[in-house]
C-alpha positions as a Markdown table, in Angstrom:
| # | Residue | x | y | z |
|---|---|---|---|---|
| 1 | Unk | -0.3 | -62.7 | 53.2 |
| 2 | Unk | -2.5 | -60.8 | 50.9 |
| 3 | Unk | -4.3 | -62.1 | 47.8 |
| 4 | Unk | -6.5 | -61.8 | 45.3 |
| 5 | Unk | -9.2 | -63.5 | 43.9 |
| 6 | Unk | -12.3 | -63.2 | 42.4 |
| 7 | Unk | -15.8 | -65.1 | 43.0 |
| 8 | Unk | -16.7 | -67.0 | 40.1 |
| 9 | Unk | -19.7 | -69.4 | 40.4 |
| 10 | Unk | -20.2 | -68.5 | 44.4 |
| 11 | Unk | -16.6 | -70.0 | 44.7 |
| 12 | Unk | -13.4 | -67.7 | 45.4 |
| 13 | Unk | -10.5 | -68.2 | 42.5 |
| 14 | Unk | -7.3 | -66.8 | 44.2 |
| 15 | Unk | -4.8 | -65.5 | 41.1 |
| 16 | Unk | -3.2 | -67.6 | 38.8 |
| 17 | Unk | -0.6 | -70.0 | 40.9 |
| 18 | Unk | -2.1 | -69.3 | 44.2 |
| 19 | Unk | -2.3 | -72.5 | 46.1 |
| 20 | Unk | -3.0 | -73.1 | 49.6 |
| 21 | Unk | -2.5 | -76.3 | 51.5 |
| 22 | Unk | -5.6 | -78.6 | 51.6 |
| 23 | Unk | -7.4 | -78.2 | 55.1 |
| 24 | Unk | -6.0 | -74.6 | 55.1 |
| 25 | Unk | -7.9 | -72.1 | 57.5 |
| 26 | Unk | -8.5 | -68.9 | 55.5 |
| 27 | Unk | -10.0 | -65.2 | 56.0 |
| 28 | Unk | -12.1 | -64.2 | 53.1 |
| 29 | Unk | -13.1 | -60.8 | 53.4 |
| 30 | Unk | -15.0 | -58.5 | 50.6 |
| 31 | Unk | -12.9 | -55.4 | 49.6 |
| 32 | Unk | -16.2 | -53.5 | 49.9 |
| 33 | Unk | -16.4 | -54.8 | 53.2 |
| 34 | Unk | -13.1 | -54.3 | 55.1 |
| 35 | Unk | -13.3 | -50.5 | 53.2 |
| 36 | Unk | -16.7 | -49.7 | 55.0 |
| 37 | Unk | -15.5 | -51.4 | 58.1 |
| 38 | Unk | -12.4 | -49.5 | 58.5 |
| 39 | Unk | -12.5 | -46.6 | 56.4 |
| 40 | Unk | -9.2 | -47.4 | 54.6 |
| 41 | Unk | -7.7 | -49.4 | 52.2 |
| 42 | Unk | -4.3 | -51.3 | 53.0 |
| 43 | Unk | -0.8 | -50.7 | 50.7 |
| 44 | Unk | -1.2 | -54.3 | 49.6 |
| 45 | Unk | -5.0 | -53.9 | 48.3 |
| 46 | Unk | -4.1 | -50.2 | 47.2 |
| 47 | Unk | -0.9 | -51.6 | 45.1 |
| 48 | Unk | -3.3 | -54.7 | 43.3 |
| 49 | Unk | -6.0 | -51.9 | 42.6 |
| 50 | Unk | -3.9 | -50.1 | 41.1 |
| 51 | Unk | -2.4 | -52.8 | 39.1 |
| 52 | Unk | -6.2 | -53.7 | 38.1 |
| 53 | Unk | -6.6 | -50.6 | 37.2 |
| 54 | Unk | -3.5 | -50.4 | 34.8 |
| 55 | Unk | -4.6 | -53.4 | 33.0 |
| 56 | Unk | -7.7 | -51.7 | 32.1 |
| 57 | Unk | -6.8 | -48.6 | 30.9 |
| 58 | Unk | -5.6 | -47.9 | 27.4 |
| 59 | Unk | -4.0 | -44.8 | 25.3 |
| 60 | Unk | -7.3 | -44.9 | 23.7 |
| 61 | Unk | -9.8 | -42.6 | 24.2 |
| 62 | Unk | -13.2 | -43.6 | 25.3 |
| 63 | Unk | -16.0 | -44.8 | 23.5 |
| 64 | Unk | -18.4 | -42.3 | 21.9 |
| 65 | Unk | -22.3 | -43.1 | 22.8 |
| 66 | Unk | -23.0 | -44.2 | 19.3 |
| 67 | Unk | -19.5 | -46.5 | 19.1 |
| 68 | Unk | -20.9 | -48.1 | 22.8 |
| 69 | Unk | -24.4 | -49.1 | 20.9 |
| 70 | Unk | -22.4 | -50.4 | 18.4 |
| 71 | Unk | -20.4 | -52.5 | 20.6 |
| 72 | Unk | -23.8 | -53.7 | 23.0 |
| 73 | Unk | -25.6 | -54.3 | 19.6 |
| 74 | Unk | -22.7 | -57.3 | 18.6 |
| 75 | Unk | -22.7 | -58.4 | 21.8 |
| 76 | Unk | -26.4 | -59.0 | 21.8 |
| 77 | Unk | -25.9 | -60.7 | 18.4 |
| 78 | Unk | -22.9 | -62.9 | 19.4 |
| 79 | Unk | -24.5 | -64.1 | 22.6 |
| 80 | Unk | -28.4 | -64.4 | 21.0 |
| 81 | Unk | -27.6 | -64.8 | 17.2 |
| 82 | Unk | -30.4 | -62.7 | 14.8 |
């Protein structure tokens, strides 16, 4: 079985509902990793990047340079106030 997580904290989160038993022996192996190792991805990897990457992309197009400063600029201000 394939899943997919993401490290959050230096602690892998599997997906929403993912559960394995307690005391479960598990493989974790970077996507990076098992690419530069083998040279290929598998289908089941392909099929979540792909599904990754659909949830990213929109009908939109993308962000002009000035529309990105905008976007940094309230992000600064959000996250450090004025």
């Amino acid at each position: 079985m394939v899943v997919q997580g993401r490290v959050e904290n230096g602690v892998v989160v599997f997906a929403e509902g993912v559960r394995f038993p307690e005391g479960q022996l598990v493989t974790v192996e970077s996507l990076a990793v098992q690419v530069e190792r083998t040279g290929v991805i598998s289908p089941e990897r392909q099929a979540a990047l792909r599904h990754l990457i659909g949830l990213w992309k929109t009908d939109r197009p993308p962000p002009t340079d000035e529309e990105v400063e905008q976007i940094r600029e309230q992000s600064l201000m959000e996250k450090y106030g004025q």
